[in-house]
PDB file of N, CA, C and O in Angstrom:
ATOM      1  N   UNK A   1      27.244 -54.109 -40.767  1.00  0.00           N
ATOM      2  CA  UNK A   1      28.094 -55.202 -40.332  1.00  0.00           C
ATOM      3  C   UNK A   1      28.208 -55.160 -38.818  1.00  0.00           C
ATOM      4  O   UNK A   1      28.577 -54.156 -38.208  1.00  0.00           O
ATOM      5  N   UNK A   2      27.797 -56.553 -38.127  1.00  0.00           N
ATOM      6  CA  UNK A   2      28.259 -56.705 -36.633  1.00  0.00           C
ATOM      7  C   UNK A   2      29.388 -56.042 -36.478  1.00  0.00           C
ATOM      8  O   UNK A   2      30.016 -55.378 -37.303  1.00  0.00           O
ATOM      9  N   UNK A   3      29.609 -56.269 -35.340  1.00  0.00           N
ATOM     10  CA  UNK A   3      30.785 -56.554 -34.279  1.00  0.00           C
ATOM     11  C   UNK A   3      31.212 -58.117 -33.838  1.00  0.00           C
ATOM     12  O   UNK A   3      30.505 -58.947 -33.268  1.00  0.00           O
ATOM     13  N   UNK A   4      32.809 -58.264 -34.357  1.00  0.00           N
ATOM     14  CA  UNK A   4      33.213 -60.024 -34.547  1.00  0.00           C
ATOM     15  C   UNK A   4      34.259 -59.770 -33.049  1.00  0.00           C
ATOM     16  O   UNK A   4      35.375 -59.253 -33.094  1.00  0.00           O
ATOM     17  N   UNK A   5      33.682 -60.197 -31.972  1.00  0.00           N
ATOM     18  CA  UNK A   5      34.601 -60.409 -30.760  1.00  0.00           C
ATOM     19  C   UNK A   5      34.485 -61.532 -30.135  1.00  0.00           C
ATOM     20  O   UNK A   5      33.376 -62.054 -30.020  1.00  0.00           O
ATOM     21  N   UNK A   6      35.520 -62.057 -29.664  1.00  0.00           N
ATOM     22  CA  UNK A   6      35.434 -63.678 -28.818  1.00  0.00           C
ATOM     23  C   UNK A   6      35.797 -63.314 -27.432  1.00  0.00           C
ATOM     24  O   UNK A   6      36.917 -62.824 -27.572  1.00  0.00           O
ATOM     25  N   UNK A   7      35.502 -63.269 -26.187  1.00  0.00           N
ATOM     26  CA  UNK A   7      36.033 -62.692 -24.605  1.00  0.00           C
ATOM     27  C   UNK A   7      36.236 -64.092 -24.238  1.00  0.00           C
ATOM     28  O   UNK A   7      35.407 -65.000 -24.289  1.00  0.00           O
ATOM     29  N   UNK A   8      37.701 -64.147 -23.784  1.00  0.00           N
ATOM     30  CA  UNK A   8      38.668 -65.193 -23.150  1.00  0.00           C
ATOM     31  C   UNK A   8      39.146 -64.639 -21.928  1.00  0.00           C
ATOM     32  O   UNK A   8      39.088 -63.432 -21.694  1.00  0.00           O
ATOM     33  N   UNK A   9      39.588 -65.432 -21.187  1.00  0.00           N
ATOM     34  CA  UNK A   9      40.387 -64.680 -19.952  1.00  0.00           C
ATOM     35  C   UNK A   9      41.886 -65.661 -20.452  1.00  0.00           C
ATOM     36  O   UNK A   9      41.755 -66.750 -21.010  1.00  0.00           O
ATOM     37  N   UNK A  10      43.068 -65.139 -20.183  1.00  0.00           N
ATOM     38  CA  UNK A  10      44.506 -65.939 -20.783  1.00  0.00           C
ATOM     39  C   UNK A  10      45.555 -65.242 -19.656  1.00  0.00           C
ATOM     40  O   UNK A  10      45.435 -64.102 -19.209  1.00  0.00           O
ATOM     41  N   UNK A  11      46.527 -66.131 -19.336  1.00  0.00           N
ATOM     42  CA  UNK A  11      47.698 -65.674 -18.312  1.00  0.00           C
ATOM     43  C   UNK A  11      48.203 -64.665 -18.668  1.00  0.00           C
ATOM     44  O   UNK A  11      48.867 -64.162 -17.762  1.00  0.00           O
ATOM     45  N   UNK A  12      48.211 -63.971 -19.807  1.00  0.00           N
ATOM     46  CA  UNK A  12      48.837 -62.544 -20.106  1.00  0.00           C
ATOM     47  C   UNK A  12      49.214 -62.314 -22.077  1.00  0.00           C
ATOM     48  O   UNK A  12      49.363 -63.061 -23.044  1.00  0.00           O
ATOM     49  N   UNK A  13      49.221 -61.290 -21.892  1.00  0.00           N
ATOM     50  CA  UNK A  13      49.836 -61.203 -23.764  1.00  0.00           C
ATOM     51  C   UNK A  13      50.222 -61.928 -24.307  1.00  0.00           C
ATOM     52  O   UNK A  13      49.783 -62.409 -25.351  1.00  0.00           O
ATOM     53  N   UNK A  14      51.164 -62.195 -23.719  1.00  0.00           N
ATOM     54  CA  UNK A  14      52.754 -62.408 -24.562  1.00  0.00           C
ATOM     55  C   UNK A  14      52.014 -64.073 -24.622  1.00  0.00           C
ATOM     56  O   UNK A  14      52.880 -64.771 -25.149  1.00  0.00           O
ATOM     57  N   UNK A  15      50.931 -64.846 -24.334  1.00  0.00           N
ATOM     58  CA  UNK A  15      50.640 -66.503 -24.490  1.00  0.00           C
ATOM     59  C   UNK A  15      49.618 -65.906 -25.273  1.00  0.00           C
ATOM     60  O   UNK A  15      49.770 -66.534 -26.320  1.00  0.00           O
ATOM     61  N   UNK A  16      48.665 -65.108 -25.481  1.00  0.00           N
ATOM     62  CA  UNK A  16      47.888 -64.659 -26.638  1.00  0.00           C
ATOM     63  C   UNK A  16      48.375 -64.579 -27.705  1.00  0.00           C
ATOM     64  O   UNK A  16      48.019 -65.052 -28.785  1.00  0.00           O
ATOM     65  N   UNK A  17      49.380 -63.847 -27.369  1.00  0.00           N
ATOM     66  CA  UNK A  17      50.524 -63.765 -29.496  1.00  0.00           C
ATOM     67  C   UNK A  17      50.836 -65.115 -29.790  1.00  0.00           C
ATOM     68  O   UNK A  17      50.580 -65.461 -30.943  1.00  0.00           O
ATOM     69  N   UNK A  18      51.252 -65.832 -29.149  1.00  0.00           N
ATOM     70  CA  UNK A  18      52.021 -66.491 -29.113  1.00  0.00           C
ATOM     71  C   UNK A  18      50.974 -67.596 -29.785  1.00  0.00           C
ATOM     72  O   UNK A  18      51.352 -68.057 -30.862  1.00  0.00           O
ATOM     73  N   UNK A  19      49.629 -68.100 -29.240  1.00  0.00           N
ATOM     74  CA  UNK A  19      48.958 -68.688 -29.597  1.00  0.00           C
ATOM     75  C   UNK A  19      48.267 -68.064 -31.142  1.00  0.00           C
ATOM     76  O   UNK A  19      48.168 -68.744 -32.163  1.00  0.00           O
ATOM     77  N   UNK A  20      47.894 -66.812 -31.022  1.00  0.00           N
ATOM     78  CA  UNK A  20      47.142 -66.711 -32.746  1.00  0.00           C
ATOM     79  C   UNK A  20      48.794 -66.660 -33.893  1.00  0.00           C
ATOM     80  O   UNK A  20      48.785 -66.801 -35.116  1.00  0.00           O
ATOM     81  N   UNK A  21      49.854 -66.459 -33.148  1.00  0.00           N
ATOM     82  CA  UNK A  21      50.789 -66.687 -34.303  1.00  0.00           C
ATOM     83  C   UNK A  21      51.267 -67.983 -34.808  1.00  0.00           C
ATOM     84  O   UNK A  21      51.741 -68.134 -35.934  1.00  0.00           O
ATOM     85  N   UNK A  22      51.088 -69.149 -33.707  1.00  0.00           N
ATOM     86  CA  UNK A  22      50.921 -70.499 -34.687  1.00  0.00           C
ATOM     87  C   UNK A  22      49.903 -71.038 -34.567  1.00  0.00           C
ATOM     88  O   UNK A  22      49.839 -72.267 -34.562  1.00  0.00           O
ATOM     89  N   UNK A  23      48.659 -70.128 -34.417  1.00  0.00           N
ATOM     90  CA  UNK A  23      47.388 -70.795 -34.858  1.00  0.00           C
ATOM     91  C   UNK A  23      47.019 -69.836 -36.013  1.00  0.00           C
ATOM     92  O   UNK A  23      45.794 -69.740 -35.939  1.00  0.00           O
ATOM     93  N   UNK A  24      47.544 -68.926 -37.249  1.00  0.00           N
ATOM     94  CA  UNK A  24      46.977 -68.262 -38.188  1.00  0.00           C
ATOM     95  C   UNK A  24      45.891 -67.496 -37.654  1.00  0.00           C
ATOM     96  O   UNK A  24      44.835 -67.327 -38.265  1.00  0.00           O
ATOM     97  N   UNK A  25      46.218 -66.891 -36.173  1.00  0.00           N
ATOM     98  CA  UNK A  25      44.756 -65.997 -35.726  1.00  0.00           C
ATOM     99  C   UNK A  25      43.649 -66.132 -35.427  1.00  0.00           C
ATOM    100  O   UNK A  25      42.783 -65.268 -35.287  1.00  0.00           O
ATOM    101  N   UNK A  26      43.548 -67.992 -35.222  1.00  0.00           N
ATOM    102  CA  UNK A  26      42.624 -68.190 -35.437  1.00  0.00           C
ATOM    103  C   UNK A  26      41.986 -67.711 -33.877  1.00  0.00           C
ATOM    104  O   UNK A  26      42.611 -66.974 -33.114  1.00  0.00           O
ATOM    105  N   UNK A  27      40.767 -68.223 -33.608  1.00  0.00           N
ATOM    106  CA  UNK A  27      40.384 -67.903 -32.110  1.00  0.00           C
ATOM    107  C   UNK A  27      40.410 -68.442 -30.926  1.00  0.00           C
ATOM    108  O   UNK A  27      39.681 -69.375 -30.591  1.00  0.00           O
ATOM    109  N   UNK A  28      41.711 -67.596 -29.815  1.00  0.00           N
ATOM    110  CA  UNK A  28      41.693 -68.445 -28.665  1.00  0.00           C
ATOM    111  C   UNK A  28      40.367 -69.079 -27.803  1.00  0.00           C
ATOM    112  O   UNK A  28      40.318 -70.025 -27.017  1.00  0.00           O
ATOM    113  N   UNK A  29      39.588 -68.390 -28.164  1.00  0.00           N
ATOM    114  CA  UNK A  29      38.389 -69.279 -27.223  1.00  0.00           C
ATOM    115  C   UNK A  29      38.451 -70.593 -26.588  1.00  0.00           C
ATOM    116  O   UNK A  29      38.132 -70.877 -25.433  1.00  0.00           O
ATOM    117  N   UNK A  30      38.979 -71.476 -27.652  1.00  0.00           N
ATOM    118  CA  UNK A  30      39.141 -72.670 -27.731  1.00  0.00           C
ATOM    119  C   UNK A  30      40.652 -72.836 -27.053  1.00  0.00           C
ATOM    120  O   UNK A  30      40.609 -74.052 -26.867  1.00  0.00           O
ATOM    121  N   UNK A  31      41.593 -72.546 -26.698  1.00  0.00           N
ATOM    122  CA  UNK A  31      42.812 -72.334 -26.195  1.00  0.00           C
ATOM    123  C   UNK A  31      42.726 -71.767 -24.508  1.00  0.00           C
ATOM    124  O   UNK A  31      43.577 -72.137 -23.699  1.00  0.00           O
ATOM    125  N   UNK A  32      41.887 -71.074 -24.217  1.00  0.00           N
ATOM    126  CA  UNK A  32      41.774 -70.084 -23.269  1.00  0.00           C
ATOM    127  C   UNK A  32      40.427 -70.639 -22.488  1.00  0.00           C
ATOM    128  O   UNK A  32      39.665 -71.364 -23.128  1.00  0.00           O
ATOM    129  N   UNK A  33      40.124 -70.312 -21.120  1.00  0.00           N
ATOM    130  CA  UNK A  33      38.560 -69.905 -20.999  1.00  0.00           C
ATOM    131  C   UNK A  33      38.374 -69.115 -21.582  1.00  0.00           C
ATOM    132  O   UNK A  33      38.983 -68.047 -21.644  1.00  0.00           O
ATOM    133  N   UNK A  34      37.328 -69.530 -22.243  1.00  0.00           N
ATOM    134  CA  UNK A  34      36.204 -67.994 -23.152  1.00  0.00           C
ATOM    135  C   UNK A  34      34.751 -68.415 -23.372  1.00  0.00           C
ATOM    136  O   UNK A  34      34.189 -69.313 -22.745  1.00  0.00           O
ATOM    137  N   UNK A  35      34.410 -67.943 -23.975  1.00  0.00           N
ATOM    138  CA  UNK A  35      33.344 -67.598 -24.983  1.00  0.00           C
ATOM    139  C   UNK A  35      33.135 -66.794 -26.019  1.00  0.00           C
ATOM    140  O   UNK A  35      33.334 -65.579 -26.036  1.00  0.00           O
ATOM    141  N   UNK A  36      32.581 -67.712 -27.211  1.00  0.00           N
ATOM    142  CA  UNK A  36      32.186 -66.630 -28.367  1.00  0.00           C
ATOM    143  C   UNK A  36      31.166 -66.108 -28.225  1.00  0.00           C
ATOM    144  O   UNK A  36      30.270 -66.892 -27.910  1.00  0.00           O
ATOM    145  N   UNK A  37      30.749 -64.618 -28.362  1.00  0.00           N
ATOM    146  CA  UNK A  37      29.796 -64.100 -28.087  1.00  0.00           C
ATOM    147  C   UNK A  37      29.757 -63.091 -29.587  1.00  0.00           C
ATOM    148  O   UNK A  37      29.524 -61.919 -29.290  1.00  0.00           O
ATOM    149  N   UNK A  38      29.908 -63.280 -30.875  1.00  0.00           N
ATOM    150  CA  UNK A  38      30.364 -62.551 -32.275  1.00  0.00           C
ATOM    151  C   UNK A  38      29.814 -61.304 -31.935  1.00  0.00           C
ATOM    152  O   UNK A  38      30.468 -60.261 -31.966  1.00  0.00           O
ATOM    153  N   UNK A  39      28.402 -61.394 -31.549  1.00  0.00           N
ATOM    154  CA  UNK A  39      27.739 -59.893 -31.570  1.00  0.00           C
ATOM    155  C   UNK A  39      27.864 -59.015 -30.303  1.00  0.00           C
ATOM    156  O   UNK A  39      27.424 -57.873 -30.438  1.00  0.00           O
ATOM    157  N   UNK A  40      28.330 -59.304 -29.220  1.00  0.00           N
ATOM    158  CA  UNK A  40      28.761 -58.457 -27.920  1.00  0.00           C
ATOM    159  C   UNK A  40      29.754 -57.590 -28.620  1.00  0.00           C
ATOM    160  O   UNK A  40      30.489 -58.128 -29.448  1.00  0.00           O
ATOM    161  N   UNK A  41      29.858 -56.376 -28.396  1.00  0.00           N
ATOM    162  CA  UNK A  41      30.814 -55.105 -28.835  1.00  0.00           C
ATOM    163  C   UNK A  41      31.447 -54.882 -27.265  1.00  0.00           C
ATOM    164  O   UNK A  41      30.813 -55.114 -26.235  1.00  0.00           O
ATOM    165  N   UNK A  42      32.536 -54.489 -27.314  1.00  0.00           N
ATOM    166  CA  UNK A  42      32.681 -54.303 -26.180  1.00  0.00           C
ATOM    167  C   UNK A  42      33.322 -52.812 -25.372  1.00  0.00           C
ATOM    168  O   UNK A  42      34.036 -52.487 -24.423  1.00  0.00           O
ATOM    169  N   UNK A  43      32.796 -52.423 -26.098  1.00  0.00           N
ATOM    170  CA  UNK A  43      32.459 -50.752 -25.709  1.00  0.00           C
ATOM    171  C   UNK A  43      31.283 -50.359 -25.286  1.00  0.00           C
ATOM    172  O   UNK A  43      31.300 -49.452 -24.454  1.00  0.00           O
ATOM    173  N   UNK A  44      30.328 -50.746 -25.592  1.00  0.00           N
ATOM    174  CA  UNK A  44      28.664 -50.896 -25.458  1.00  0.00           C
ATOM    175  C   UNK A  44      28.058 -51.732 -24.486  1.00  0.00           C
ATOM    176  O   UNK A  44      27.627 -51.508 -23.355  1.00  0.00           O
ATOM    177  N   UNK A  45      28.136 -52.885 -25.290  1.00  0.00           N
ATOM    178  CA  UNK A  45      27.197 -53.672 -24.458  1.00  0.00           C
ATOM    179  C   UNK A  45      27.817 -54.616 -23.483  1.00  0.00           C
ATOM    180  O   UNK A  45      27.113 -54.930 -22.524  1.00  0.00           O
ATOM    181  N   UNK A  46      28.811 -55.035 -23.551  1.00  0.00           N
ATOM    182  CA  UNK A  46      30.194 -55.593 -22.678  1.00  0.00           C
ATOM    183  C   UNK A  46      30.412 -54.941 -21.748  1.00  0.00           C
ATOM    184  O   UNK A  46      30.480 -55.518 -20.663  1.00  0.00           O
ATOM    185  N   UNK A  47      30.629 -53.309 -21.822  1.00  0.00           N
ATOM    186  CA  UNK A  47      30.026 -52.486 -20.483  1.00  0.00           C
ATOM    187  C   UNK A  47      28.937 -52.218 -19.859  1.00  0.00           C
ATOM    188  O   UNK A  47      28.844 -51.768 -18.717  1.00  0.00           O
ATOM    189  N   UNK A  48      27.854 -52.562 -20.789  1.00  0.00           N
ATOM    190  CA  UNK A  48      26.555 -52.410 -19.537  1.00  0.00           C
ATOM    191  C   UNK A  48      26.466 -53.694 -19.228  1.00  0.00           C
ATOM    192  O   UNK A  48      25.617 -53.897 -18.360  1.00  0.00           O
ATOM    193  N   UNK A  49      26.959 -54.541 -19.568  1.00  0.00           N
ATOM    194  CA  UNK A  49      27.166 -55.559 -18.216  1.00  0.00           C
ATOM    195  C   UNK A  49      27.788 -56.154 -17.512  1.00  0.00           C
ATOM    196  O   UNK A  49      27.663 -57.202 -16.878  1.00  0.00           O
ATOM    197  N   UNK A  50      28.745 -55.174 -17.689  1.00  0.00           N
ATOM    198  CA  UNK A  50      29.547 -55.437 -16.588  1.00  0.00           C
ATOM    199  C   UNK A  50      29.087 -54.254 -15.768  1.00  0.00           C
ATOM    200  O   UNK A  50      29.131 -54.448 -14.553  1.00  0.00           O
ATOM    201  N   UNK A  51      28.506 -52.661 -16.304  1.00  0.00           N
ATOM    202  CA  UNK A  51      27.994 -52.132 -15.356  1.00  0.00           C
ATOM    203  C   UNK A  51      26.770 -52.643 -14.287  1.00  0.00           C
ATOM    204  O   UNK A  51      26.596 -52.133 -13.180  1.00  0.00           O
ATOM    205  N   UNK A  52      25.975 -53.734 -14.837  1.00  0.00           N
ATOM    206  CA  UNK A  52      24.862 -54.217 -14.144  1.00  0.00           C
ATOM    207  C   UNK A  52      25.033 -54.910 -13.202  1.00  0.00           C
ATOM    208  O   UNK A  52      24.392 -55.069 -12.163  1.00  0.00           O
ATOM    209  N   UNK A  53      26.773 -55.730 -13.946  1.00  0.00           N
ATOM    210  CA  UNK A  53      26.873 -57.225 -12.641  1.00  0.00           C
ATOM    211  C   UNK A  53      28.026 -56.349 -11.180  1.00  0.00           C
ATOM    212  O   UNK A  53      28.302 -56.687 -10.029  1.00  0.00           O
ATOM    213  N   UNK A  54      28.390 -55.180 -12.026  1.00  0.00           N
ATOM    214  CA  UNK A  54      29.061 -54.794 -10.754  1.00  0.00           C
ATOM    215  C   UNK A  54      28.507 -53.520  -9.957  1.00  0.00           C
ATOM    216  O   UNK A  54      29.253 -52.898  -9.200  1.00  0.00           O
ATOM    217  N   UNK A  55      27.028 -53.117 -10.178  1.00  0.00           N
ATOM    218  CA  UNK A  55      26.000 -51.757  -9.945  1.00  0.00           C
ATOM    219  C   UNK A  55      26.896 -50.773 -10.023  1.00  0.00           C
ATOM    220  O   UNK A  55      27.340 -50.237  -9.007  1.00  0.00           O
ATOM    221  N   UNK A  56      27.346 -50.346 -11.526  1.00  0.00           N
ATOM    222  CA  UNK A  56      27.844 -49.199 -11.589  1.00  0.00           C
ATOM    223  C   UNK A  56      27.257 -48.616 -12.781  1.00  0.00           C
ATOM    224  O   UNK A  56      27.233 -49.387 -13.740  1.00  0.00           O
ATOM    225  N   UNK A  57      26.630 -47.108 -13.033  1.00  0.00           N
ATOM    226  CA  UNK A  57      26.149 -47.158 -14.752  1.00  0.00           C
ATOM    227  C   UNK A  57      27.758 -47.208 -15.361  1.00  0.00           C
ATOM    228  O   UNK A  57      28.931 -47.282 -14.995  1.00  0.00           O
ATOM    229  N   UNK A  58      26.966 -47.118 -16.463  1.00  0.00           N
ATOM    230  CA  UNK A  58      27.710 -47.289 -17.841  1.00  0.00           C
ATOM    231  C   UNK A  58      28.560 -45.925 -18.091  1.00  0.00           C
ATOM    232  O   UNK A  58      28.184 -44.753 -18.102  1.00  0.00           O
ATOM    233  N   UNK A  59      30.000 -46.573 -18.311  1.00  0.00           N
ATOM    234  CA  UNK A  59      30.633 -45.308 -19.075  1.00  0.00           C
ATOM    235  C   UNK A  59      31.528 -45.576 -20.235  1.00  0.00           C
ATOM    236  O   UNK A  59      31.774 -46.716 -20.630  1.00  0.00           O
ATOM    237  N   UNK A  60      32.049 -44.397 -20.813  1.00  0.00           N
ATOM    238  CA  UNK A  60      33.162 -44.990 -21.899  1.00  0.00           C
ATOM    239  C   UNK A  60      33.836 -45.662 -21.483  1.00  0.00           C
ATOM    240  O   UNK A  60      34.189 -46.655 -22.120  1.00  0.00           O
ATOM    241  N   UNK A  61      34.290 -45.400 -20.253  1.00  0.00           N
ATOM    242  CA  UNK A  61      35.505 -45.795 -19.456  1.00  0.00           C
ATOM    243  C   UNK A  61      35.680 -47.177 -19.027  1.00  0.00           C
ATOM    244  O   UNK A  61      36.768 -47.718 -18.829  1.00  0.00           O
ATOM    245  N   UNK A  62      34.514 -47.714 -18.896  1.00  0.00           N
ATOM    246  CA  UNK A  62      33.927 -49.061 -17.633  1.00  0.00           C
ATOM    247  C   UNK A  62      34.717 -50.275 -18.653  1.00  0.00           C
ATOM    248  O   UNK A  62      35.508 -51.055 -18.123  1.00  0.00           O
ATOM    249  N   UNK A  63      34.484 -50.338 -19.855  1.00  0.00           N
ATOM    250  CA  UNK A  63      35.836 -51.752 -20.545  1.00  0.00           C
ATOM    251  C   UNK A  63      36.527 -50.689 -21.089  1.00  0.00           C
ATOM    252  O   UNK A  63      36.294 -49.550 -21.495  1.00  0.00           O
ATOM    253  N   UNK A  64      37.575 -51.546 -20.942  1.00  0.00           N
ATOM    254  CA  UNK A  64      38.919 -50.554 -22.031  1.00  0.00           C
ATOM    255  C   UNK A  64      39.345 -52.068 -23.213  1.00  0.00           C
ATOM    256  O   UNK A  64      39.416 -53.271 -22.962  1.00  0.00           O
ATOM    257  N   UNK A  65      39.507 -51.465 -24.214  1.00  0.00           N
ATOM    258  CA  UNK A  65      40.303 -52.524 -25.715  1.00  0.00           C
ATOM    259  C   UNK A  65      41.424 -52.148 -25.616  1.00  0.00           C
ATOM    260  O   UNK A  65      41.858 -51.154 -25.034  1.00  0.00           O
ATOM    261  N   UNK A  66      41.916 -52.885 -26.149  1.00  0.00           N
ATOM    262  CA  UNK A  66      43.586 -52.508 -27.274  1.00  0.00           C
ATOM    263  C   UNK A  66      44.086 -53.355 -27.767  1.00  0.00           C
ATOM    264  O   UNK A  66      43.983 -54.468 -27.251  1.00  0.00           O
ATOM    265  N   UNK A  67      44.865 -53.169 -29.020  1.00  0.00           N
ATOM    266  CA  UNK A  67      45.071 -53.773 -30.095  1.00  0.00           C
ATOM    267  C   UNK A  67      46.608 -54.873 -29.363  1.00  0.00           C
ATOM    268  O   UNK A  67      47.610 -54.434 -28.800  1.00  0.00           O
ATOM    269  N   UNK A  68      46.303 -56.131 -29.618  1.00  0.00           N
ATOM    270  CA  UNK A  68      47.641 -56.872 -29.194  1.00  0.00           C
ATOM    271  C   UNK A  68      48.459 -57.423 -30.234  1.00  0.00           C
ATOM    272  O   UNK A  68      49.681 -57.487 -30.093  1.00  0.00           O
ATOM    273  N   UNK A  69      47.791 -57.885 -31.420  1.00  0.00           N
ATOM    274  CA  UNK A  69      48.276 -58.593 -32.384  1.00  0.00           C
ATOM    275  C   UNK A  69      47.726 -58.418 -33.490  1.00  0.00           C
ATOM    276  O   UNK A  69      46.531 -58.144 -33.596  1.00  0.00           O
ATOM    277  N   UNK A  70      48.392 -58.531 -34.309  1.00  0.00           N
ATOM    278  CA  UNK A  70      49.813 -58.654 -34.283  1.00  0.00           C
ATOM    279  C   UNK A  70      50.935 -58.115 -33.336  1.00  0.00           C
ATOM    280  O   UNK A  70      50.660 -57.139 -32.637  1.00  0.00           O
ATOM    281  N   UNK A  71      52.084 -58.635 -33.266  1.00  0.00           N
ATOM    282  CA  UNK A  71      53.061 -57.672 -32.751  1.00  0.00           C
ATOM    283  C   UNK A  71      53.081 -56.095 -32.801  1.00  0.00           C
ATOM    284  O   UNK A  71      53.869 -56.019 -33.744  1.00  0.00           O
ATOM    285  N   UNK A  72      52.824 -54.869 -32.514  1.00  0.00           N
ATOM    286  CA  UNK A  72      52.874 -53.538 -32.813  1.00  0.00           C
ATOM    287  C   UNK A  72      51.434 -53.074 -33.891  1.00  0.00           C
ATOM    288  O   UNK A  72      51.533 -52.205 -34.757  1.00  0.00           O
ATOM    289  N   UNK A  73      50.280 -53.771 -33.641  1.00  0.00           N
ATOM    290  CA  UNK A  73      49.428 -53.367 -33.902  1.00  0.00           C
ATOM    291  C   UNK A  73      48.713 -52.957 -33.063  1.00  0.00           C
ATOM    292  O   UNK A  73      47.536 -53.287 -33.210  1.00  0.00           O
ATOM    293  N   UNK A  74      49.108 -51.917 -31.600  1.00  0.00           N
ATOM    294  CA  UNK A  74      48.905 -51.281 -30.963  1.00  0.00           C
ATOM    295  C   UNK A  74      48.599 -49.846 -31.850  1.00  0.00           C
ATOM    296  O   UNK A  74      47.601 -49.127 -31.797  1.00  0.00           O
ATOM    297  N   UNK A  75      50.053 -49.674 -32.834  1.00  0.00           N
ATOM    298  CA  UNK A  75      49.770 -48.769 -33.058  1.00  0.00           C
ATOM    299  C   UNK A  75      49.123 -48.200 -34.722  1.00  0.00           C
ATOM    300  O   UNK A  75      49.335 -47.154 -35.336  1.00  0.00           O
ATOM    301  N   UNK A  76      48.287 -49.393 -35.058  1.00  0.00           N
ATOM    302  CA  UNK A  76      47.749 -49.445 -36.480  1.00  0.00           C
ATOM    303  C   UNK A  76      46.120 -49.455 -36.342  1.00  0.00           C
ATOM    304  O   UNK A  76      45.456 -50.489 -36.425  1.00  0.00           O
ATOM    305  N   UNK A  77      45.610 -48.243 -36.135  1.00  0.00           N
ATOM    306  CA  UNK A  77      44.363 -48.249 -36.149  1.00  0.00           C
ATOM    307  C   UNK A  77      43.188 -49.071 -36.956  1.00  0.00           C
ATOM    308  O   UNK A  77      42.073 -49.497 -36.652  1.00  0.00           O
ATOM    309  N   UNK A  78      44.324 -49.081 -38.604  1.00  0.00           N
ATOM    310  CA  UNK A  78      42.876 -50.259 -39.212  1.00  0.00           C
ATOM    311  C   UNK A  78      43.262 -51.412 -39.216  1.00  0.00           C
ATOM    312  O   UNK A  78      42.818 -52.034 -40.181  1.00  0.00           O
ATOM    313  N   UNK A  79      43.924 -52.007 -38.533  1.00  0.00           N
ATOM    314  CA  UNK A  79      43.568 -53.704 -38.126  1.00  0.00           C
ATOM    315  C   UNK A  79      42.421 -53.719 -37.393  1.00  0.00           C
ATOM    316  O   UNK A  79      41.927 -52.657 -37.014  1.00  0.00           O
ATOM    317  N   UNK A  80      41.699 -55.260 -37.020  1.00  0.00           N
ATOM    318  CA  UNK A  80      41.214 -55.575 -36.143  1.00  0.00           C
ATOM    319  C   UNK A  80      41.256 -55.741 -35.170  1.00  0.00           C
ATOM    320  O   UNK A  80      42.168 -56.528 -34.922  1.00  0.00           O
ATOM    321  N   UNK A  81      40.427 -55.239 -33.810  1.00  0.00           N
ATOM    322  CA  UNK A  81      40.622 -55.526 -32.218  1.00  0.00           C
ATOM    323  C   UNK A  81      40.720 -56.655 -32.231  1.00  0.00           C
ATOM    324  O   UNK A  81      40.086 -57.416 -32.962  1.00  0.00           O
ATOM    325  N   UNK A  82      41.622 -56.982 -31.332  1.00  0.00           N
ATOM    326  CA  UNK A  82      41.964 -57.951 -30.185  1.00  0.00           C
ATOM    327  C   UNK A  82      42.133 -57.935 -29.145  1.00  0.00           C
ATOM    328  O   UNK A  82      43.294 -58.331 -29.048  1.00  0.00           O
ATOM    329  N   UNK A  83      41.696 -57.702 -27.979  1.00  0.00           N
ATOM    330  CA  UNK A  83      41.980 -57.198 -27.073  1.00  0.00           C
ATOM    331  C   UNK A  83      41.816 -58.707 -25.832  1.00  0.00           C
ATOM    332  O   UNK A  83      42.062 -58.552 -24.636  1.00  0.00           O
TER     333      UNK A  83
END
């Protein structure tokens, strides 16, 4: 099984929750600048290019995730990323 991620840029969290909680989760893409990109992971390959576009190699470190939403699914490992 892929990797299901959509990369948006949004004014901050708290208009991200706010949007997948009366949109049923669906995907800000369409709400936000974004793009769907389903198969970009973004631990992997989301960092090597951003390592390429900014000449830095690749590290764990170079994107960071975390869980936003639901509310306190920061701290529920088996939901799905959102970051």
């Amino acid at each position: 099984m892929g990797v299901l991620c959509d990369y948006f840029r949004a004014p901050g969290v708290d208009e991200v929750r706010a949007f997948l909680d009366n949109n049923d989760g669906a995907s800000p893409v369409e709400a936000f600048d974004g793009i769907d990109l389903k198969w970009i992971d973004p631990g992997v390959i989301l960092g090597r290019l951003v390592g390429l576009a900014t000449d830095q190699e690749w590290s764990t470190g170079l994107v960071n995730d975390h869980l936003i939403w639901p509310a306190g699914a920061e701290q529920d490992m088996d939901l799905p990323l959102i970051a």
